[in-house]
Phi, psi and omega in degrees: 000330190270344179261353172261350166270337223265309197296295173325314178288330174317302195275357158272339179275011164209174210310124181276159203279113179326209187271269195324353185256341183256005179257347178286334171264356190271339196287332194283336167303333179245023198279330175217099188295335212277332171299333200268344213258330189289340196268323172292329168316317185313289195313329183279320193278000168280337181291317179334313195294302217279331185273357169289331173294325209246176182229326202306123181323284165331311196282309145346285207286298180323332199259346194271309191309293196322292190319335206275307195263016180288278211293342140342291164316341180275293196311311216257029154277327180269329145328296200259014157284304186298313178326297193305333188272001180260358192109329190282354203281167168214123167284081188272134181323347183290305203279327209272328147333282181291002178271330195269357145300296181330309180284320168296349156253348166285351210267292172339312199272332168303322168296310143335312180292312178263347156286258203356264165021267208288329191260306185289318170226149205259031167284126178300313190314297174305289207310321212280314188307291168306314190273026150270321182299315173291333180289296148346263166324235194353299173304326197283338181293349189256357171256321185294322197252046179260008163299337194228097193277337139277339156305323178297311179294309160335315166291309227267003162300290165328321181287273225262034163256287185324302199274351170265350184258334180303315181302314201297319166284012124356283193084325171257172210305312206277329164289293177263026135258000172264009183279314180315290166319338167278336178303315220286299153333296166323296172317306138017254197315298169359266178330301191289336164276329185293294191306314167325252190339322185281333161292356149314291192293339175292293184344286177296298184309314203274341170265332163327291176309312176317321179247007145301299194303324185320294170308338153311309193266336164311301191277328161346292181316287184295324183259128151296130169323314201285325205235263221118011191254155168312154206235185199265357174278342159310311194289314170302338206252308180285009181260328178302337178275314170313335197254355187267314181304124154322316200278326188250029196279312181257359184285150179297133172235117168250149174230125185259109176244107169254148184224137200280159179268113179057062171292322183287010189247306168314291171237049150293313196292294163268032166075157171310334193280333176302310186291315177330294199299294324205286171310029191220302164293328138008251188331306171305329139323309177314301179303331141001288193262319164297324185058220179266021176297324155188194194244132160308043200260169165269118187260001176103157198056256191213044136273185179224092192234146215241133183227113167208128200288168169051051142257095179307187191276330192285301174320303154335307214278336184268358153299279178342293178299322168332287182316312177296336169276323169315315179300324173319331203285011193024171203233133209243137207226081156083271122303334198226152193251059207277120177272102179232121164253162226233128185258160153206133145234155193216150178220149233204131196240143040245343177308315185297323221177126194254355170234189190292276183336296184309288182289001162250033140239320156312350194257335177259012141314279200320328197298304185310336191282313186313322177286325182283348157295301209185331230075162161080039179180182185242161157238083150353150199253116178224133169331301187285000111359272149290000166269328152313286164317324156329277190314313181278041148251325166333290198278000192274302172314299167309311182341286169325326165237042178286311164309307188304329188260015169056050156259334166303117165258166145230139160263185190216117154237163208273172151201110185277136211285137182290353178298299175289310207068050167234167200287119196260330174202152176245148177256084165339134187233089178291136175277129169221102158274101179292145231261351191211294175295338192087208175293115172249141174289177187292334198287342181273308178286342196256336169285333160294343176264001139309297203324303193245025152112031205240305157021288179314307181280341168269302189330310177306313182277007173280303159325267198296348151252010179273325190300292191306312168342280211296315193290350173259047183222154192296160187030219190256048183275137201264197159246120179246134135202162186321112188256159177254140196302339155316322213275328196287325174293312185304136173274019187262310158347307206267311196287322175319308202296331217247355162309289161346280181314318187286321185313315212249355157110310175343148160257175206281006187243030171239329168278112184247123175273105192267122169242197179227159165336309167319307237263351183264331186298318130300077171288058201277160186301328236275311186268353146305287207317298203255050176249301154312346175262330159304323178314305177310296220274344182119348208296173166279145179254145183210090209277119178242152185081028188273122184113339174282334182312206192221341212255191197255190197254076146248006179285330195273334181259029198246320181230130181311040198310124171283323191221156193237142177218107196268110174330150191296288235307319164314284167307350111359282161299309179341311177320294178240056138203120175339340199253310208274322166290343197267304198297315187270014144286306167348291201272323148337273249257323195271278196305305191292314163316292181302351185053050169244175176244169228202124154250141194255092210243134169096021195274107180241342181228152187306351183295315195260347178265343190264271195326326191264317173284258258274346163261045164038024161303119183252039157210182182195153166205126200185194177275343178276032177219299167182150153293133172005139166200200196264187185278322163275352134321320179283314184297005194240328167244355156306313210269345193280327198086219203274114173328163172244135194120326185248158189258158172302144166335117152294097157334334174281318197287284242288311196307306180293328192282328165313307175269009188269000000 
């Protein structure tokens, strides 16, 4: 009893066989009609033999029946083989049926044929004919048909207990021990279809599996996990088969590449889990809107990418604004209520682009211009784009052997104290003539060498050589230059200055460092630290651009500014117009309170040189004195004395800067 529950529970523990597995053996039953057409010929031409032989009624009807139902068996195996090869068949419980009637009246009748035989007539020939036949069949039936495994017992129960009960009733011995060896046979084949059968079903099941996981890692491979969307190698695999068809080779294709706005702001602030969710209402958002317009994927992080075929630039551009008002309606994540925007750009093929690569690198050309409009909007893909991109890709590359290939220069200009009118400091200008664009200005090149991690090395090397200039030139003229607030972050920074110094001997109050407003607009510990550490070390601090900024004038009692430097823009105006001159008394009247020294930048006519003495600046700088020039033009005119272009000394101005 305990071994017979042990068996019932096995067999309640275990899987039962799906659909697919059970349409793979009934298929299998009609998988090779030409073995099922051999066995029934055998079978019609032993009957055939044996009614030639026999006179008896009985062995006739039978041998009449076995024909009826050979060729039935035949017909509808080979019907439903072609079904199967063309695809239309469906393997149904219907077809599995009528195959296992079939075989079991065919199994029958043959076993039916050799008890007639064997009870009926006493020809050896017949016996030997039938019962070779049932034996036959029955072996070869407990291996074909063992996908379906009461049918194979079946048969073959059917075939040879009639023809073992024929033998036994024989009588005599040699009969009936071989009737004994067919019960025994019988048991046998059993055995031998069951097993056959459970290595068919592991077979089919362990290929079953097989092609689940296949489908698992297709999909792993294709779909992001997080959002459920096509992932970017889907999205590559389905835009190369559009740009691969013939057909769609010239038909419109839009590609929408969008990216969420400060995301990364999100989840510094509020966790990774927020951002999850949040690129997940995304997604759902997407789907929303695009609909069946076109297919979504995640291109990664918290990009997007919208691929839609048989789409102009207008239809684009008015998705894109879809998105962009959906988005407005912000996204409520559990707690928190996050007002989240959205960037796009789109490029449209065959105008944009005639291949995959080209027009998912113009679309994210577009993206970048949307973010560089404002944000919060879309951009179309237009050709000076790409030229734009040409050129910074131009310059990012020259950059990179820019030092090494002694293409960086510096000039110098002077700026002179209003006392004397001799050159009291000169202001380093890096220069870059390129081998191919010509001259670029600085204003072009150094937020691209920000870009690109290059910034640290040229600021050194801008140091050390301006450092070496300054160290030839007569007396104590000092060097100012311009650091960038990239540069202002490196802690790299402190060590370039003091690298200079020591290499070329100068001392620290000849180096004037010009920054900008800006640098205050980031208020990081970092860049306080190493602005108090330049300090420390002696340099001069020098606020350039003053009056153009952002921040409020609490920076002036926070930090030693030695000098103030008033934008050109100002000084531009001063002749004629009343707000601008008002403003650089202002700032006059503020740096002599503060003992700061005060530059006046952009001084080109004697109009302007006189409003700048007269708002108590006690420096200039401009073209009316000189333009940029090399480091031995400034020691030549350094050695000359007092510019031409500056008014004679004022003895009263010389009097107060002696006791200032």
């Amino acid at each position: 009893m305990r071994a017979l529950k042990t068996l019932l529970e096995k067999r309640a523990q275990r899987p039962t066989q799906d659909a697919d597995v059970r349409r793979s053996l009934i298929e299998s039953l009609y998988a090779s009609p030409a073995s099922l057409t051999i066995g029934a010929v055998t079978g019609v031409a032993v009957g055939l033999v044996v009614v030639s032989l026999s006179s008896g009624a009985a062995i006739h009807g039978v041998v009449a029946l076995l024909c009826l139902v050979a060729t039935l068996r035949v017909i509808s195996a080979v019907f439903f083989h072609r079904q199967l090869v063309r695809g239309t068949a469906v393997a149904s419980r219907g077809w599995e049926l009528a195959y296992e009637l079939g075989a079991w009246v065919y199994a029958g009748l043959l076993g039916l044929m050799a008890f007639v035989s064997l009870v009926g007539s006493g020809n050896s020939v017949i016996h030997m004919l039938t019962v070779s036949m049932a034996t036959g069949y029955a072996g070869g039936i407990s291996g074909r048909n063992a996908g379906r495994v009461q049918i194979a017992i079946g048969q073959v129960c059917l075939t040879l207990l009639p023809t073992a009960t024929g033998l036994w009733l024989e009588g005599s011995t040699g009969y009936r021990v071989l009737s004994v060896a067919m019960v025994m046979m019988v048991l046998g084949l059993a055995e031998i279809s069951s097993t056959t059968h459970r290595i068919v079903v592991q077979a089919l099941l362990g290929k079953r599996d097989k092609s689940l996981l296949a489908e698992k890692f297709e999909k792993l491979a294709r779909f992001d996990s997080l959002t459920g969307l096509e992932n970017r190698m889907a999205m590559q695999m389905r835009l190369r088969d559009i740009f691969q068809s013939s057909e769609k080779r010239n038909d419109a294709v839009a590609i929408l590449w969008m990216d969420l706005d400060r995301f990364k702001e999100i989840n510094d602030s509020l966790g990774h889990m927020v951002g999850d969710q949040l690129l997940r209402a995304v997604a759902y958002r997407l789907n929303e809107v695009v609909q069946e317009r076109g297919k979504i994927a995640r291109f990664g992080g918290d990009e997007f990418v919208i691929i839609c075929p048989d789409t102009d630039r207008v239809t684009a551009a008015g998705i894109a604004q879809e998105l962009i008002d959906y988005f407005a309606h912000g996204f409520d994540l559990g707690e928190n209520h996050l007002q989240v925007t959205a960037s796009i750009g789109y490029a449209v093929a065959p105008q944009d682009g005639r291949d995959m690569d080209e027009l998912m690198q113009h679309a994210d050309l577009a993206l970048y211009e949307a973010k560089g409009e404002g944000r919060n909007r879309s951009a179309s893909f237009n050709w000076s784009l790409k030229e734009r991109f040409n050129r910074i890709h131009e310059i990012e590359t020259g950059l990179r052997r820019a030092l090494d290939a002694g293409e960086l220069k510096l000039l110098f200009q002077p700026i002179v104290d209003l006392a004397g009118g001799k050159i009291d400091a000169c202001e380093a200008l890096l220069r870059w003539d390129h081998p191919v664009l010509g001259a670029i200005p600085p204003s072009e090149f150094i937020p691209i060498a920000e870009n690109i991690g290059m910034i640290e090395a040229m600021t050194g090397w801008v140091l050390r050589q301006a450092c070496i200039a300054a160290a030839s030139w007569p007396g104590e003229v000092r060097i100012a230059i311009n650091i960038s607030p990239a540069s202002l972050k490196s802690p790299e920074l402190p060590g370039h200055v003091i690298a200079a110094l020591l290499e070329t001997g100068i001392s620290a109050r000849r180096l004037e460092l010009e920054v900008t407003e800006s640098i205050f607009l980031d208020d990081s510990g970092q860049t306080n630290s190493i602005l108090r550490e330049l300090q420390r070390i002696g340099l001069r601090l020098a606020l350039d651009d003053f009056g153009t900024g952002y921040s409020s004038l609490s920076y002036l009692r926070s930090y030693r500014f030695d000098t103030l430097k008033v934008d050109q823009s100002f000084m531009a105006g001063v002749s004629a117009n009343a707000e601008d001159r008002a403003i650089v008394h202002a700032i006059g009247n503020l740096a002599r309170d503060l003992s700061m020294d005060t530059v006046a930048e952009g001084i080109e006519t004697q109009d302007q040189l006189r409003h700048a003495r007269d708002a108590g600046f006690t420096n200039v700088q401009g073209y009316l004195f000189s333009r940029p020039v090399t480091s031995e033009r400034i020691a030549e005119m350094i050695a000359a004395g007092p510019l031409e272009g500056a008014e004679r000394p004022d003895p009263i101005v010389q009097t107060r800067r002696r006791r200032a």
